[in-house]
N, C-alpha and C positions, 0 to 999 in steps of 0.2 A: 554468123560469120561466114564467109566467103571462104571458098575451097582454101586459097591460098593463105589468108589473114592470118593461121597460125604462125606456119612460118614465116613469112612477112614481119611480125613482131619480134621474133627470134633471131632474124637477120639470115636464115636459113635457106632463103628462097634460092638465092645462089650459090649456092656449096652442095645443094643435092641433086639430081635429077628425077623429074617422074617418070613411072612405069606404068602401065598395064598388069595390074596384078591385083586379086580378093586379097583384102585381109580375112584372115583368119579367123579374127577375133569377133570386129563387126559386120564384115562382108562388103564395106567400104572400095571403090574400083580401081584406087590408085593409092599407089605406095612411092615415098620418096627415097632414092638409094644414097646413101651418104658413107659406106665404109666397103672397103671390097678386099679380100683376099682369095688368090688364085692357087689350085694345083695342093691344096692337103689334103690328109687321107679322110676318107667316110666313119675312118671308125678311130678311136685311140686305146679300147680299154680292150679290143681282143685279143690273146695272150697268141701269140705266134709262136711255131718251133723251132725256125730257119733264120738265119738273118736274109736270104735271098726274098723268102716268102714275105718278112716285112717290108724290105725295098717294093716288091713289084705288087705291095697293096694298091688297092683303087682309091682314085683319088677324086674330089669334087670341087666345089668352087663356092666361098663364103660371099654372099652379095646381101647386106646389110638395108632394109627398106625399110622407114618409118612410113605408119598410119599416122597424116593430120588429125583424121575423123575422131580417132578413140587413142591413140598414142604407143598404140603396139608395135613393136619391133620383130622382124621376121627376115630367114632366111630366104630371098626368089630363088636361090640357086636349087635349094635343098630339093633330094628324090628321095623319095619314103623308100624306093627300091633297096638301100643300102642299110635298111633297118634292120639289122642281122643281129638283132641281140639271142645269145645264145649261151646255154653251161660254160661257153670258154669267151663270156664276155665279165670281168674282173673287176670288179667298180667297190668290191668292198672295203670299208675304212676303221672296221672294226679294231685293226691290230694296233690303232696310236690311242694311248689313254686319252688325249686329249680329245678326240671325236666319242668314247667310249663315254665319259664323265657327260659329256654336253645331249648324249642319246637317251643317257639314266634320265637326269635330271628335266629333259620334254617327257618321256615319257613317265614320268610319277607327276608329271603336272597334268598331264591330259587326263592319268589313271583317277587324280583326287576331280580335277574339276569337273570331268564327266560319270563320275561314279562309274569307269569299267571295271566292274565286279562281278564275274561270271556272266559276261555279256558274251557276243557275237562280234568279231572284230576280221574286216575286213581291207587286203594291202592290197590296195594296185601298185604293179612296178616295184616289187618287192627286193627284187634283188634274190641276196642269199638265204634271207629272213632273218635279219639279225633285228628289226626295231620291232618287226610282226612278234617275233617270240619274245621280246622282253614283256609288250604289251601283254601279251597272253602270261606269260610269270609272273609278273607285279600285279594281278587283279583274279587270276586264277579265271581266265578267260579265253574261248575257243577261238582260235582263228580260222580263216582263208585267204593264202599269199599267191597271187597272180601276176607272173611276170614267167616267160622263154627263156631267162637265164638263171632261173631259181636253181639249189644244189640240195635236196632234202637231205639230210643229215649233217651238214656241213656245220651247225650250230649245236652245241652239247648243250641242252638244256629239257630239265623236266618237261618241259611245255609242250619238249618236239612232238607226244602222243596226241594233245588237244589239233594240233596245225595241220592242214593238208595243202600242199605246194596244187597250184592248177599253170604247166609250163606253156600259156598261152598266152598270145597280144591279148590286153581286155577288147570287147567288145560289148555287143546288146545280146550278146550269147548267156554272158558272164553276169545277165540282171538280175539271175535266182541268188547268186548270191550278194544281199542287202547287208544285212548285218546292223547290228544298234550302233558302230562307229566306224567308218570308210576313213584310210589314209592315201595319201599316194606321197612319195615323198621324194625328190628329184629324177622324177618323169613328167611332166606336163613341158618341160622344158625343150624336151626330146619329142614331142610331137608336133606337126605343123596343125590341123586342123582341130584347134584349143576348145571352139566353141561345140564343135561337134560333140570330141571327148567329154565334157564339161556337160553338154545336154542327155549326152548317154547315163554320167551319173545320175543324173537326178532322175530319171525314166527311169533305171532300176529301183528308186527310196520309193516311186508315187505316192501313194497318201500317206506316207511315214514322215511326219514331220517329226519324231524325236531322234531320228538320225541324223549324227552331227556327222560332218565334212570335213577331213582335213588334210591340206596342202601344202607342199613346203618346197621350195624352188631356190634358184639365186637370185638375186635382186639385182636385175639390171641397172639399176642408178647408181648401183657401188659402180659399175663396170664403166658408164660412161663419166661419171664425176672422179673415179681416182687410175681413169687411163686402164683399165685389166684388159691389154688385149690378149693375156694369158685364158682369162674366162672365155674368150669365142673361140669355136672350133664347132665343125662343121654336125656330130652329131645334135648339139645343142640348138634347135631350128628356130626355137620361140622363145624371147625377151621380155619379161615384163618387169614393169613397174608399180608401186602400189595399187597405183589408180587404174592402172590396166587389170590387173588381176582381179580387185574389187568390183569393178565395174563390168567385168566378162562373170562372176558370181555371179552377179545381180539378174545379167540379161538371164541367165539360164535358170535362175528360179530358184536363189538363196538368197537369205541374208548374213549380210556378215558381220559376226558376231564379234570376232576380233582379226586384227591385221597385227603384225610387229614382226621387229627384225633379230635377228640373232645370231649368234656363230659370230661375233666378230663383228659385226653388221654383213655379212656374206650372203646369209638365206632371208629368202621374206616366207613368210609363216599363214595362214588364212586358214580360221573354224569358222564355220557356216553350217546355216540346218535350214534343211528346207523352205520354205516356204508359199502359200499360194498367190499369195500376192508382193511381190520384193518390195522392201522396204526402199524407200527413193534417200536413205539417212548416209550421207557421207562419212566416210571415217577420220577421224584429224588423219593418219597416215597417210590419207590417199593423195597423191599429188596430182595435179592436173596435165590435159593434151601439153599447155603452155612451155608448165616446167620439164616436160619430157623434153619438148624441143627444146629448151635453150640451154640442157644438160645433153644432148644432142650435137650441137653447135659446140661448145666445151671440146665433147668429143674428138669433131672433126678439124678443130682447129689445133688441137695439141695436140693427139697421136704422131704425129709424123718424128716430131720431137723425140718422145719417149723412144719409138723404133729407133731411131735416128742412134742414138746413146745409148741403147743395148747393144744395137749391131757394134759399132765403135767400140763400146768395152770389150767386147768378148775376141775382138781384133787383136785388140791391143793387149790383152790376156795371152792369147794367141802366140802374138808378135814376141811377149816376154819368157815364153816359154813355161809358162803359168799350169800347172793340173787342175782345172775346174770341173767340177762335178756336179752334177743336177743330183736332190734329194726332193724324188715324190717324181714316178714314171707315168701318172696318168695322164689326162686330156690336158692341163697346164701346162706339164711338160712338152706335150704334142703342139699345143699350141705356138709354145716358148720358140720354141727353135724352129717350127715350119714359116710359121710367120716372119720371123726374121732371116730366114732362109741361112742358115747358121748353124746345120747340123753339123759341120765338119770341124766347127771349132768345142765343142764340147766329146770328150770322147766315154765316159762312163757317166750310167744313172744308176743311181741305188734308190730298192723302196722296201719297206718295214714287209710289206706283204709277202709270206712264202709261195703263194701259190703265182706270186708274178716273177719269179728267180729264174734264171733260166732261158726264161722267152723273151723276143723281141717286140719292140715296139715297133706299130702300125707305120709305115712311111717315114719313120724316120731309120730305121733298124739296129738299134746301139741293144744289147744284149744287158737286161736290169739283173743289178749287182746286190746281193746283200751286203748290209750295211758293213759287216764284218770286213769283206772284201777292202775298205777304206785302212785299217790297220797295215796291209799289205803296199795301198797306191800310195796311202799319203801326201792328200791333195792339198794344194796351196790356197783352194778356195771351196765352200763347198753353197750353191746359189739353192737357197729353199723355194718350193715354188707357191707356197702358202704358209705368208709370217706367221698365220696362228699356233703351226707346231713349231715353231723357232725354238721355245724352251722345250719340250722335249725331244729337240732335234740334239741340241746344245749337251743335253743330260748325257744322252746316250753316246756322246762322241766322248766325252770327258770320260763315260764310263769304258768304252774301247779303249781310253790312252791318243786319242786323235788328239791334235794341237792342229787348228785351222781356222781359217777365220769364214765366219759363217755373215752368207750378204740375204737378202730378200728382195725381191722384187718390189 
């Protein structure tokens, strides 16, 4: 095929423009820009003390580029500069049962299918370690959780003796620790240069091919097939899709063992174990350069739309004198309202999380509310910003005594 003939087939050719830019993924020299949002913040999940200090956070610029070559999607705008994950970056979602049952439940599938039973188990991007220590509890297994924003102790559990927190970016520093099973699990998302990352792991397993791999991300096809422009925000730099992800395994010297989708259909999932020679075996999951682009196109034809009739509602919410409240302060929420440029019409967010009570969010600066707080406002509406907690969003309001009518995006 001919550079252009993907999109060409797609109808895409005119709705995007090219750039000058590497992919990431395959190193490919031109990227096509098809979505652009200007002036949000670099960060959404760092817990601020000030509402001033949230207003005058730094701000960057979302500039949306498809790879024809390999189908990967990637932030041009994005500078790794702003990559400040640190103790007071807040991303965890341990407090809603509904994230908690769906964490159990992966990991006693990984614990049964890979026999982790007094193994060696290794987190990149671990967070606070809440999925590292379950691993290591359910199989009586030692860890090592590598991420800048880890909290050691911040998890009550037997396990916390076996785990040792390392609060550094990964790197080829970090290749003594191997381990019989590597996680990473919404970080590959957050980095721009995938293949690199991705070659580094497997440089740390070398001849260990019974170490398995595993990865767990969001899945860009939900975002561009059901309109999420809640899912884009600017730390989030890298997009994939089955066949993107599969196919960035493969170049870097796995196979892949399985691919599937979960959470809702929200995350795409990928086990992989080394190998010396990659398997050239497609996964039924995997979709092709083709259908990226004409879920692509999708995209770029109907967003305007969607924006279009959120900004309008929340007017017209606005206009009637309406109390709407956002439930769920993170990057969706950041997204929600900087993109529609629409802070002014939503005035409280409430989130389950205590350790985000108090503080403001990044660029947008509304001060998050515990949920208790709503007892007192008594909102006429209250917008979830991820349907999957809708029932126990609903529970807890019924159990406060809230009578509201709960919408989702």
């Amino acid at each position: 095929m001919n550079q252009l003939s993907r999109l060409e087939v797609a109808g895409l050719d005119h709705l995007t423009r090219p750039v000058d830019h590497v992919c990431p993924n395959c190193g490919h020299h031109q990227l096509f820009v098809f979505y652009e949002v200007y002036n949000v913040p670099v960060h959404s999940c760092l817990m601020l003390s000030t509402q001033q200090e949230a207003l005058d956070f730094p701000c960057g610029d979302i500039i949306l580029g498809l790879c024809d070559r390999c189908g990967f999607i990637t932030n041009i705008a994005f500078n790794s500069k702003w990559s400040a994950y640190a103790p007071n970056y807040e991303d965890q979602q341990s407090f809603s049962p509904t994230f908690n049952q769906f964490s159990l439940d992966l990991a006693n599938r990984l614990v049964e299918k890979y026999d982790l039973h007094n193994k060696n188990i290794v987190e990149i991007g671990c967070s606070k370690g809440d999925f590292l220590l379950l691993l290591c509890e359910l199989g009586n297994n030692r860890g090592v959780g590598i991420d800048p924003s880890a909290v050691p102790g911040r998890v009550n559990t037997e396990a916390a003796e076996r785990v040792i927190f390392v609060p550094h970016y990964y790197s080829e520093q970090h290749a003594k620790y191997v381990g019989d099973f590597i996680c990473c699990r919404h970080t590959l998302e957050h980095i721009q240069p995938t293949a690199e990352f991705v070659k580094t792991v497997r440089f740390s397993i070398g001849d260990r091919t019974d170490t398995t791999v595993f990865f767990e991300i969001p899945d860009a096809t939900r975002i561009l097939q059901h309109l999420t422009f809640e899912d884009i925000y600017y730390e989030h730099c890298s997009y994939f899709t089955p066949g993107t992800l599969a196919r960035l395994f493969r170049s870097c010297g796995f196979e892949v063992i399985d691919l599937y989708r979960a959470y809702g259909q929200q995350y795409l999932l990928i086990e992989t174990q080394p190998v010396a020679i990659p398997s050239t075996q497609v996964h039924p999951l995997e979709n092709s350069v083709e259908q990226t682009a004409e879920a692509v196109k999708h995209f770029v034809t109907q967003i305007d739309q969607k924006l279009t009739h959120w900004q309008q509602y929340l007017e017209k919410m606005q206009a009637q004198g309406k109390r709407i409240v956002i439930w769920g302060s993170g990057s969706k929420c950041v997204a929600f309202l900087t993109t529609l440029n629409t802070i002014d019409k939503i005035q409280y967010v409430v989130d389950i999380n205590p350790h985000r009570h108090g503080k403001f969010i990044p660029g947008v600066g509304k001060e998050i509310m515990p949920p208790e707080f709503l007892q007192e406002y008594q909102p006429d509406q209250v917008i979830v910003m991820n349907p999957i907690y809708c029932q126990e969003i609903q529970q807890m309001l019924d159990n406060l005594g809230i009578s509201t009518k709960v919408i989702t995006l």
